[in-house]
C-alpha positions as CSV (number, residue, x, y, z in Angstrom):
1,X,22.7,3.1,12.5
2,X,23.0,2.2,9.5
3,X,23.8,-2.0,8.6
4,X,22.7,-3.1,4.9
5,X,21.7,-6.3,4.2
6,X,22.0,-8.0,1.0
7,X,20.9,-11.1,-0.6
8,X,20.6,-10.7,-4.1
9,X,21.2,-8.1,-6.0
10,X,21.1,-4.5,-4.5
11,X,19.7,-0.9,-6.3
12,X,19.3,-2.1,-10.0
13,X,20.9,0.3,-12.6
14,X,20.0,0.9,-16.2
15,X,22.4,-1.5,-17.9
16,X,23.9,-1.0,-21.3
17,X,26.0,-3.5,-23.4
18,X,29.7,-2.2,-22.9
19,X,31.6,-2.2,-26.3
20,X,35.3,-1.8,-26.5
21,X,36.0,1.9,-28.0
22,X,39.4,1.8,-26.4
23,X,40.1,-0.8,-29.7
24,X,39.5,2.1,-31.8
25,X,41.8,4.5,-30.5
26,X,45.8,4.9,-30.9
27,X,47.2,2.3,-28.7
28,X,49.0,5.4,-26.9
29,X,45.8,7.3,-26.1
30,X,44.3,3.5,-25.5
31,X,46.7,2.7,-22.4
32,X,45.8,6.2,-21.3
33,X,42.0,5.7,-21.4
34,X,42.8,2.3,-19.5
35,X,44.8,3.5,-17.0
36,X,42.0,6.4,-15.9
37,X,39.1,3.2,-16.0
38,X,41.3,2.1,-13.1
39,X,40.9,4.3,-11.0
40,X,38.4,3.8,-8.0
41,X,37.4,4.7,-4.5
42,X,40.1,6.4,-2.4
43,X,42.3,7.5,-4.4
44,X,43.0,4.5,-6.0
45,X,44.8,4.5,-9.1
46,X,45.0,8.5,-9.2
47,X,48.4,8.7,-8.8
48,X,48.2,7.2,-12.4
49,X,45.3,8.7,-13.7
50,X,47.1,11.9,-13.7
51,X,49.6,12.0,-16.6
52,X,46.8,9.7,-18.8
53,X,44.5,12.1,-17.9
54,X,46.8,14.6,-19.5
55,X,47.1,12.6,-22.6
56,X,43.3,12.0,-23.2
57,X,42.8,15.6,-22.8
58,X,45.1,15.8,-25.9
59,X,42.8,13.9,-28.1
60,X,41.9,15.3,-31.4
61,X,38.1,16.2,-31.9
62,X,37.9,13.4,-34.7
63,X,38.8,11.3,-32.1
64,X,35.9,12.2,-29.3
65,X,33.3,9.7,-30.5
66,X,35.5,7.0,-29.8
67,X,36.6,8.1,-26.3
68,X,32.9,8.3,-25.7
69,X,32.0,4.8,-26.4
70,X,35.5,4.3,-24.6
71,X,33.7,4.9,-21.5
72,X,31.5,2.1,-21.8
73,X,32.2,-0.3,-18.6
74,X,33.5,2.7,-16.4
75,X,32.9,3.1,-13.1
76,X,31.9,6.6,-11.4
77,X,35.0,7.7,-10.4
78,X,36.7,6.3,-13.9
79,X,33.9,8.2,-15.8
80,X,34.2,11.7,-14.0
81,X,38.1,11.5,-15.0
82,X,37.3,10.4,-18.7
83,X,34.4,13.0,-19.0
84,X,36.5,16.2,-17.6
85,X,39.2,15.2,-20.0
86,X,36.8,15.0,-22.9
87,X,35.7,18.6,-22.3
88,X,39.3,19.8,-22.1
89,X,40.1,18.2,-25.1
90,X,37.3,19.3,-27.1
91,X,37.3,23.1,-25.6
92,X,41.1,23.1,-26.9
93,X,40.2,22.1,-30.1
94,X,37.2,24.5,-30.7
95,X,39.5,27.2,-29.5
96,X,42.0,26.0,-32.3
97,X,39.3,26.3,-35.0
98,X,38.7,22.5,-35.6
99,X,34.9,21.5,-36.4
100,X,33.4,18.1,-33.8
101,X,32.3,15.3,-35.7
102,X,27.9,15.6,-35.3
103,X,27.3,12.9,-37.1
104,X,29.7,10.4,-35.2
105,X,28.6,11.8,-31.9
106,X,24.6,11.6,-33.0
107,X,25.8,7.7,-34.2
108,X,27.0,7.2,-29.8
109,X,23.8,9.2,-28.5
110,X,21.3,6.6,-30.5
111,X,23.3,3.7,-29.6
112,X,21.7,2.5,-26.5
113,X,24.3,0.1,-25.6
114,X,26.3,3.1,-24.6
115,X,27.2,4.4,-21.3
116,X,23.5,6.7,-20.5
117,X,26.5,9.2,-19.5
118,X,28.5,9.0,-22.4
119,X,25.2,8.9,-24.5
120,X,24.7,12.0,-22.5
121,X,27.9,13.8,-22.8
122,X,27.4,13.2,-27.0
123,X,23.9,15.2,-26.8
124,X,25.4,17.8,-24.7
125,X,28.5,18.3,-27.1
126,X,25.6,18.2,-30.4
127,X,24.0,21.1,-28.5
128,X,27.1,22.5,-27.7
129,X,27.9,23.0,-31.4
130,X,24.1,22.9,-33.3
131,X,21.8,23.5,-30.7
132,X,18.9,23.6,-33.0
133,X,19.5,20.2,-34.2
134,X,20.0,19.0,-30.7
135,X,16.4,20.3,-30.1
136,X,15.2,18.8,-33.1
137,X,16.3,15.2,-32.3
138,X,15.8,15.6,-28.6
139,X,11.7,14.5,-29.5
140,X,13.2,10.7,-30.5
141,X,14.2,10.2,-27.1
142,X,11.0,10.5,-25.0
143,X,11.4,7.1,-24.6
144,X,14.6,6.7,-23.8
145,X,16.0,4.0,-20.9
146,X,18.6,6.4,-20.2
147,X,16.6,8.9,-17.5
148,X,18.9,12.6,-18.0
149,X,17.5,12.1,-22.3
150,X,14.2,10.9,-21.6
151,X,13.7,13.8,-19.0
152,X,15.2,16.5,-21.0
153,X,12.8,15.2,-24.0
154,X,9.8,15.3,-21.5
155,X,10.6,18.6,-20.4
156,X,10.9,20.1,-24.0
157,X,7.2,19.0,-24.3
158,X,6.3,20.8,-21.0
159,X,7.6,23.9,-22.9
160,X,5.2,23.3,-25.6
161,X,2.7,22.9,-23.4
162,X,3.2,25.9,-21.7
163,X,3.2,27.8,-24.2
164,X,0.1,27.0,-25.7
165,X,-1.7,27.9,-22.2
166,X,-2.8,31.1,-24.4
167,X,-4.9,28.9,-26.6
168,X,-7.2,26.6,-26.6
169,X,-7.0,25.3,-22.6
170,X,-8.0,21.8,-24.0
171,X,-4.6,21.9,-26.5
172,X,-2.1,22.5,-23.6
173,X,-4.1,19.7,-21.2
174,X,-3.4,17.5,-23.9
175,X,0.3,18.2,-24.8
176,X,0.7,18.1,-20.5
177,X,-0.9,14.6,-20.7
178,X,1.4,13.4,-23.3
179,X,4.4,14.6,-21.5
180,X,2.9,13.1,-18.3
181,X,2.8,9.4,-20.0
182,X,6.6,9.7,-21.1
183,X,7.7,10.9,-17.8
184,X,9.0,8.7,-15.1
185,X,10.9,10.6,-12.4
186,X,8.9,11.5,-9.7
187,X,9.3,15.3,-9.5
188,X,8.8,15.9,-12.8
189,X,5.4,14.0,-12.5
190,X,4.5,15.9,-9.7
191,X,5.1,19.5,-11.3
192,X,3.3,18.2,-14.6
193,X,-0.1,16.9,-12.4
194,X,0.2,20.8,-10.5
195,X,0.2,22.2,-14.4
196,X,-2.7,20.3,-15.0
197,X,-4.3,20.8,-11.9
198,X,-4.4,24.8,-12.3
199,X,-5.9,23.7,-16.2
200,X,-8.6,22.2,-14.1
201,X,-7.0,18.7,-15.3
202,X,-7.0,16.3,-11.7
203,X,-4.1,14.0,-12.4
204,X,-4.3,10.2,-10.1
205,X,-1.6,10.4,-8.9
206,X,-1.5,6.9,-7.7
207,X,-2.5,5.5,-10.9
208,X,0.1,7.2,-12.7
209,X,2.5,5.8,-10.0
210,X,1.5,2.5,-10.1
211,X,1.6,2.0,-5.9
212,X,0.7,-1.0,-5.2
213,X,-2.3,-0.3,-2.9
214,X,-3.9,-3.7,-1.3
215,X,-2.7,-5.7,1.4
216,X,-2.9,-7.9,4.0
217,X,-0.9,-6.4,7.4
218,X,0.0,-8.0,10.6
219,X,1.4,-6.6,13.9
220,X,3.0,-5.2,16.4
221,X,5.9,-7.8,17.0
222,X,8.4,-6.6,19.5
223,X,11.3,-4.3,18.2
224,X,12.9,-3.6,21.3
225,X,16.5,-2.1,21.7
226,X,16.3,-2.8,17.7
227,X,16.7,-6.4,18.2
228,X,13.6,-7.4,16.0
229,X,14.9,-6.5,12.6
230,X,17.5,-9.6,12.8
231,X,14.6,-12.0,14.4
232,X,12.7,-14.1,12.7
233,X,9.0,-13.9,13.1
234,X,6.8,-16.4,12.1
235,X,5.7,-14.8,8.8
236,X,9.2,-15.0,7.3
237,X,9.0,-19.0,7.9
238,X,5.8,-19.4,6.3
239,X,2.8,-17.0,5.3
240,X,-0.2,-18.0,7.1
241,X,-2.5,-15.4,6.4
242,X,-5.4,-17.7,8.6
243,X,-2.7,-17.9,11.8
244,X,-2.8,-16.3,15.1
245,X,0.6,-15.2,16.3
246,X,2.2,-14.0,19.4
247,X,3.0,-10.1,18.8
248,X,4.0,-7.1,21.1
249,X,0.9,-6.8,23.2
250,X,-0.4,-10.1,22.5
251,X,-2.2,-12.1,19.9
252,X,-2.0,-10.7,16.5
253,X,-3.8,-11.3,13.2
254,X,-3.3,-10.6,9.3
255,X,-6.3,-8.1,8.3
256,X,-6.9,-6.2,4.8
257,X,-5.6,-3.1,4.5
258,X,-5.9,-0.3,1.5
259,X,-4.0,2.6,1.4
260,X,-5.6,5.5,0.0
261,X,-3.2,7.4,0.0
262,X,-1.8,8.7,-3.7
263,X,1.4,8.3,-3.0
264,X,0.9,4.9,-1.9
265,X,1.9,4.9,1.7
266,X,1.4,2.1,3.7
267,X,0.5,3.3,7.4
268,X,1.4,1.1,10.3
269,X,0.4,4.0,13.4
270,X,-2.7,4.3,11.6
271,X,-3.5,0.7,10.8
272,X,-2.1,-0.9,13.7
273,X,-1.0,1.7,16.5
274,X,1.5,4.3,17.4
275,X,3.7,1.7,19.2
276,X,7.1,2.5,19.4
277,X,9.8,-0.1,19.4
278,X,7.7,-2.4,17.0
279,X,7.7,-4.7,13.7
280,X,4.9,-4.6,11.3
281,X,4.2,-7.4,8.5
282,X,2.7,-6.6,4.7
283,X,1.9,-9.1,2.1
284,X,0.3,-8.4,-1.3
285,X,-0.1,-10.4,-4.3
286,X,1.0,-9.5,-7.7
287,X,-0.4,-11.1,-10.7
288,X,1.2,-11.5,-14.2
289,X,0.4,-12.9,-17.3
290,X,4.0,-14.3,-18.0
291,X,7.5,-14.3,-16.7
292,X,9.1,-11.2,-16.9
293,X,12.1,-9.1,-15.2
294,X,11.1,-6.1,-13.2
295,X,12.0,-3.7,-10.5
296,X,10.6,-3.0,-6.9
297,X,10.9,0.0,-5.7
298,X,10.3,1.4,-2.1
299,X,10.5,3.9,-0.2
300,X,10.7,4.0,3.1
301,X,12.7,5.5,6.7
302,X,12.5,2.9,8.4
303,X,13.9,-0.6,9.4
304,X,13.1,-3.0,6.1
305,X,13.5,-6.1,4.4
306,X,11.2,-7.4,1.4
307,X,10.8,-10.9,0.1
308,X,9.4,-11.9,-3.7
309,X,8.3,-15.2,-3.8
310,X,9.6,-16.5,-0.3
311,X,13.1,-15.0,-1.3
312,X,14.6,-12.1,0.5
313,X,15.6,-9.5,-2.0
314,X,17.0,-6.6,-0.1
315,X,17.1,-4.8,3.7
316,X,18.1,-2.0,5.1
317,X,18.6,-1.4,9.2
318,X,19.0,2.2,9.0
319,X,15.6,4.4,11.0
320,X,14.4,7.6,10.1
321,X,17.4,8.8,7.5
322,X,14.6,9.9,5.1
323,X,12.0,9.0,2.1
324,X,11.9,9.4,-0.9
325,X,9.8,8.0,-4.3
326,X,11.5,4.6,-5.6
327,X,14.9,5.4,-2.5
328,X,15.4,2.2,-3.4
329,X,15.4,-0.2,-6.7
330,X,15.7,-4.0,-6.9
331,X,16.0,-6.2,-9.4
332,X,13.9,-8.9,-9.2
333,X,12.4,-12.0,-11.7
334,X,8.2,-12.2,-11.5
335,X,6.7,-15.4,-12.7
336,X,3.9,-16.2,-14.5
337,X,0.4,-16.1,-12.5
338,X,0.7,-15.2,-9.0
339,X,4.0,-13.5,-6.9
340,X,3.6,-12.6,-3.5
341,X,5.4,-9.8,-2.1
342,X,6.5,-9.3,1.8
343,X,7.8,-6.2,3.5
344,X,8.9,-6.3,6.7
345,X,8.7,-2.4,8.4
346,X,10.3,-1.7,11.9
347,X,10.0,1.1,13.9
348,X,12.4,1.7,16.5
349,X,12.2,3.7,20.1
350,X,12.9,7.2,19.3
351,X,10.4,9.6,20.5
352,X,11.1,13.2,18.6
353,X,8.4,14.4,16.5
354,X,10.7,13.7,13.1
355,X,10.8,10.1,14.3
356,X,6.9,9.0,14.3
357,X,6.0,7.9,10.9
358,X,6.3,4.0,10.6
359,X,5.3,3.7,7.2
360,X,6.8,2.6,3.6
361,X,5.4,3.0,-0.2
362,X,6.0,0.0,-2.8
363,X,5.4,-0.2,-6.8
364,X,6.4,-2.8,-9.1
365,X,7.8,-1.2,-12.5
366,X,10.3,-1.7,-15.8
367,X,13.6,-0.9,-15.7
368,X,12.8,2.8,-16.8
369,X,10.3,3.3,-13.9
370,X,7.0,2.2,-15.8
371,X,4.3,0.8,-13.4
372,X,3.9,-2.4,-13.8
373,X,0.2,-3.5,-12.9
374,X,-0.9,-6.7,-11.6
375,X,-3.1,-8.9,-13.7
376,X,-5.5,-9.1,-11.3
């Protein structure tokens, strides 16, 4: 099963400004760089695509810095077209002798309103060509919004880090723990806290992740046959945290709840019961100090929906697909003083052994996957 649910706005991704670099190419090569930005799912517009991708793949190495910013506004499909015909063009030319323009393609790669994938492409071409001063520059973009630079920048700085493990042990915990504060995708946390770990370095992990970790939960309502995802209980009409309600079993009330777990997971069987078939409520507030845009992130396998300030933001009917750190990313507006967050976890009726955990794990971060902490 899987039905999605949307209200607002679904996974949030890393934005840039598009600028039109399609103006600065030869109105030929132009309608050929147009014609592959309409392609989409299913074939659509391939048919097309074909003899302008054979024209773009034409393009003079001069001329590659504009196709990159070209890109800006492309959709998947569009930019895996315009990308591949990039690399043909620019193999050709090295081939033929001609030189890539560095400096133009360093100009796109700093340029944050770029495509993060055409911004990428330009570092990958600079390497291509002067891999030293791709390593040299890669350092600027440790804090980068765009997550393929920032994590190849973080990962040079694990490399420094290991090699100074011959030193001074307090050197190499420190370059580690510098890396570790620029880093932001999960895995690469992960393999920097097991560095530090065999340093004798204990990383908190769910510090570092930001989870957020106190709650109030309430449960088991009644998810038979699946129905209870679509129902409305009583705590998405109006939080109550005093009420008695009619659950599952029978009465039910909110109680504290803190996870201790460092990766921030929110345990129904263990806080509530091993019920199958059954809805569990979390609330938690979040404090700031002024309005601001953030991101929630979640992970979770099973059933879900999550509210921010009374407004449902996102759900998922889908059970036991898989889990994963920040699965999914919304985009949501926090105001000043105090938001209240709602998750709504269901667990449905399958009894195998890969089905049991009824569980999710929430943080509240930037755009580039920095924990946000409440205020209080």
């Amino acid at each position: 099963m899987g039905r999605v649910h949307s209200v607002l706005a679904v996974a949030c991704l890393l934005g840039t400004a598009a600028i039109d670099g399609s103006a600065a190419l030869p109105r030929k090569l132009a309608s050929s760089v147009e014609r592959l930005k309409a392609v989409g799912p299913e074939g659509q517009g391939n048919a097309a695509a074909q003899g302008a991708w054979n024209e773009v793949a034409k393009t003079k190495a001069t001329q590659i810095p504009d196709l990159l910013v070209a890109m800006d506004g492309a959709n998947d499909y569009a930019l895996n077209w315009i990308r591949a015909a990039i690399e043909a063009a620019v193999q050709r030319e090295l081939a033929a002798g001609s030189k890539l323009p560095v400096k133009a393609l360093e100009a796109v790669l700093r340029d944050t309103r770029h495509h993060p994938r055409a911004r990428r492409l330009a570092f990958e071409l600079i390497q291509r060509v002067d891999a030293p001063k791709a390593q040299a520059i890669l350092p600027d973009f440790l804090q980068d919004p765009g997550s393929e630079l920032r994590r190849d920048a973080v990962a040079q700085l694990m490399g420094r880090a290991a090699g100074q493990t011959n030193g001074p042990k307090a050197t190499a915990v420190t370059t580690y723990r510098q890396a570790l504060g620029f880093a932001r995708e999960a895995d690469q946390i992960e393999d920097i806290a097991k560095r530090l770990q065999n340093l004798g370095d204990k990383v908190d992990l769910a510090k570092t992740f930001g989870w957020v970790s106190k709650w109030q939960l309430i449960g088991p309502f009644d998810n038979t046959g699946e129905a209870g995802f679509a129902k409305v209980y009583p705590p998405e009409e109006r939080l109550d945290l005093g009420a008695e309600l009619p659950g599952k079993t029978g009465p039910v009330k909110w109680f504290p709840y803190e996870t201790r777990s460092e990766y921030g997971l929110v345990d129904f069987n263990q806080a509530i019961s091993s019920l199958k078939g059954a809805v569990g409520y979390a609330t938690a507030e979040f404090w700031c100090d002024s309005a601001r845009t953030a991101q929630v992130r979640l992970g979770c396998k099973n059933g879900w929906k999550v509210w921010v300030n009374g407004a449902l933001i996102f759900g998922r009917d889908e059970y036991h697909r898989s889990a994963e750190i920040d699965q999914y990313r919304m985009a949501v507006s926090l105001k000043a003083g105090k938001n209240v967050i709602l998750v709504k976890c269901a667990q449905n009726e399958q009894t195998q052994d890969w089905a049991k955990e009824w569980e999710f794990q929430l943080r509240v971060t930037d755009e580039q996957g920095t924990p946000i902490v409440s205020t209080r």
